[in-house]
N, C-alpha and C positions, 0 to 999 in steps of 0.2 A: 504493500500500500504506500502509495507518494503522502510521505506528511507532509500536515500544513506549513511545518515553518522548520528553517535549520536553522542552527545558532552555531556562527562559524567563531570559535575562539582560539584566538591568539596568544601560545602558552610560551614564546619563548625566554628562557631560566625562569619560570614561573617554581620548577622544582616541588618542592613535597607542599610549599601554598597551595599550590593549585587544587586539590582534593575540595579545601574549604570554597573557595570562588565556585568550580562545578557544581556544587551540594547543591549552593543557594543559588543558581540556573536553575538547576531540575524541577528545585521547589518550585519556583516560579513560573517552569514552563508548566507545570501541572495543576495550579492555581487557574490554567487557559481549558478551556472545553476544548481542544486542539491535538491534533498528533503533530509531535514533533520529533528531532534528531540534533544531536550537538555533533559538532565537528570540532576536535581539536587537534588544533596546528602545532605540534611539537616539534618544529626542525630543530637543527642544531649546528653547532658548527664546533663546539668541542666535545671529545668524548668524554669528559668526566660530570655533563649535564648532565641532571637527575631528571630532567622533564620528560624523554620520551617514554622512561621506563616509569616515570606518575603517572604518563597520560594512558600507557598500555592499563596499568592495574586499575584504573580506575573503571577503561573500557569495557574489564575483564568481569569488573562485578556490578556492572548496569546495561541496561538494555538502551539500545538507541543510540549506542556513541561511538561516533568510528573517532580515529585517528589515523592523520598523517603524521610521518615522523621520515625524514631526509635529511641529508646533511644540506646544508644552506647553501643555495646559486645568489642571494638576493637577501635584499634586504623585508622589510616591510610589506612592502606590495606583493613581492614574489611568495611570500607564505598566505597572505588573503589568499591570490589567484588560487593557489594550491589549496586553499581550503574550499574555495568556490569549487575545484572541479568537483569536489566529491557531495558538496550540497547537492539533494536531489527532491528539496523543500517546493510546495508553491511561493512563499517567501522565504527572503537568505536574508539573514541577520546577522551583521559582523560588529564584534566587540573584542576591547582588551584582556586579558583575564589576570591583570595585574589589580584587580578590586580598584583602581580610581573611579571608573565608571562603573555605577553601581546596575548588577542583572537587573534591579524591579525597572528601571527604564526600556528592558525590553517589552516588555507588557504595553507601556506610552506608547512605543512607537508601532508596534503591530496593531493596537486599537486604531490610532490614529492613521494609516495605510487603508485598513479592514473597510472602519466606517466611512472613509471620506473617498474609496474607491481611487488612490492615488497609486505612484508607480517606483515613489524615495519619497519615504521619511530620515530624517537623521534630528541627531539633539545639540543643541548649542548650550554651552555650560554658562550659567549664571552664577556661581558663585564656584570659584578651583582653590583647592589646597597646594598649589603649587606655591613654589620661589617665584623672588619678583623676577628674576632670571628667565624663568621659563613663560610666566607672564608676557611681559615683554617681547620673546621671543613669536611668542602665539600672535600676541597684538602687530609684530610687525609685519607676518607670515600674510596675518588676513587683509590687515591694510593693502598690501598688495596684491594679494587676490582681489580683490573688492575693487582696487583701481581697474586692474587690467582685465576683469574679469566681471565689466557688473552688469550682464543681464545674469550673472550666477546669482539670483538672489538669497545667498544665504549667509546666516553671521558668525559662523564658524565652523570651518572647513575642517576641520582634522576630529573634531567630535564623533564620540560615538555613544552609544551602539548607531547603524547605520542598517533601513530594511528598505530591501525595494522586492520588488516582482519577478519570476524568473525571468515571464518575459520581456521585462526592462534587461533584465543583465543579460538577456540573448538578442539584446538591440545593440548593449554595448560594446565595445574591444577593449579594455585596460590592458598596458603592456607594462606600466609601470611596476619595478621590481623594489623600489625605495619608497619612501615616505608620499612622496607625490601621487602615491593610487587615487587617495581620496579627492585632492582637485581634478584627476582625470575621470574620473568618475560623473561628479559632477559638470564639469566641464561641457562631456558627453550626452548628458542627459537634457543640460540647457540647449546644446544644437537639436536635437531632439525632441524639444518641448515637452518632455515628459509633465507628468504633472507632482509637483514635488513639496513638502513641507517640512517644519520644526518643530521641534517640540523641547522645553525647558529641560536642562538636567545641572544636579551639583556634580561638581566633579572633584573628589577627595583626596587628600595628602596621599604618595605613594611612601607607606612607611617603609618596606623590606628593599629597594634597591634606588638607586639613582637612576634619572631619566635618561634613554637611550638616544636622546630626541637632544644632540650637543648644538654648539653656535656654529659649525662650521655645515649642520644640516639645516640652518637657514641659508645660509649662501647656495647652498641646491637647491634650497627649496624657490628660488629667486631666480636662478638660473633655467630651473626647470617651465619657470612660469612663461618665463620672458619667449625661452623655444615655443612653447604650448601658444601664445598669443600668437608669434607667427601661423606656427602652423594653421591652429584655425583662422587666420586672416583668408589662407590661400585656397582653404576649406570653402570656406563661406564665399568664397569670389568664383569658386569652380560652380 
């Protein structure tokens, strides 16, 4: 039977956390009158990560959850993709599973998709437990998004969780293997006119690691942007 919704989670060094973040998915996916599937992405790129062999055991004792588990080609993007192949949901739900964004936001954003018959929901964070470091960084990120980028009408680009429709994601191509998935995504969906909304979330201190997301991944993410506005200039001219 094709469930209603896959929840693609992104475990990398998530390690023995990760069991707790899953629990309280499940809970929540099961709170839904819905069938559903988790997917999680445990790539890796050293061997003495604990994550893929979490993400096996945790597999091993629930029903519903596959795992990927590769050694890493890619950053960010390249593990969603990989976790997209295996979603086989009417809706795909991508989140972090480092706890800042909190699961019961999945519930917002599938209601909000369900009742309003759209094709992308995602959540912009109104209040983050982050450093003013990484504040800052986010704020510059969108700033520039938002310049270069404003029929995207949305007010923050890297938030998650993130749900669209298969058939939205079988209109899209993301190639993107780094941080950039999510403006390509978007991006995509505004040539598109999908029809797309937001919905509020807090987004919480990450207490167990520092953020993967350094200052020299804004200068790609900047870079990235500036190729992308080309490209779709030559897009939209064709």
């Amino acid at each position: 039977m094709i469930p209603e919704i896959s929840v693609v989670i992104l475990c990398f060094q998530e390690g023995r956390r990760l069991s707790a973040f899953v629990n309280r998915t499940i809970e929540i996916l099961e709170s839904l009158p819905v069938s559903w599937e988790i997917v999680l992405v445990a790539n890796w790129n050293n061997e003495n990560d604990e994550t893929p062999g979490e993400a096996k055991k945790i597999a091993a004792q629930q029903n519903h959850i596959k795992v990927v588990s590769e050694f890493k080609e890619g950053g960010m993007g390249w593990d969603a993709r990989k976790g997209f192949e295996q979603a086989s949901g009417r809706f795909i739900c991508l989140i972090d599973g480092d706890g800042q964004m909190p699961p019961e936001s999945i519930t917002d954003v599938y209601e909000k998709i369900k009742s309003e018959k759209l094709d992308f929901v995602m959540t912009y964070r109104t209040e983050r437990g982050d450093s003013w470091l990484r504040k800052m960084n986010s704020y510059t990120y969108n700033l520039a998004f938002r310049l270069l980028f404003p029929s995207v009408r949305v007010r923050d680009a890297n938030s998650k969780p993130k749900i669209f429709t298969r058939e939205a994601y079988s209109r899209m191509s993301p190639k993107a293997s780094d941080w950039f998935l999510d403006a390509e995504m978007l991006i995509q969906c505004a040539r598109m006119k999908l029809r797309m909304a937001e919905v509020p979330v807090t987004f919480d201190k990450c207490l167990n690691r520092k953020s993967f997301v350094k200052i020299d991944a804004i200068l790609e993410f900047i870079k990235n942007l500036l190729s992308a506005r080309i490209k779709e200039f030559f897009i939209r001219k064709d």
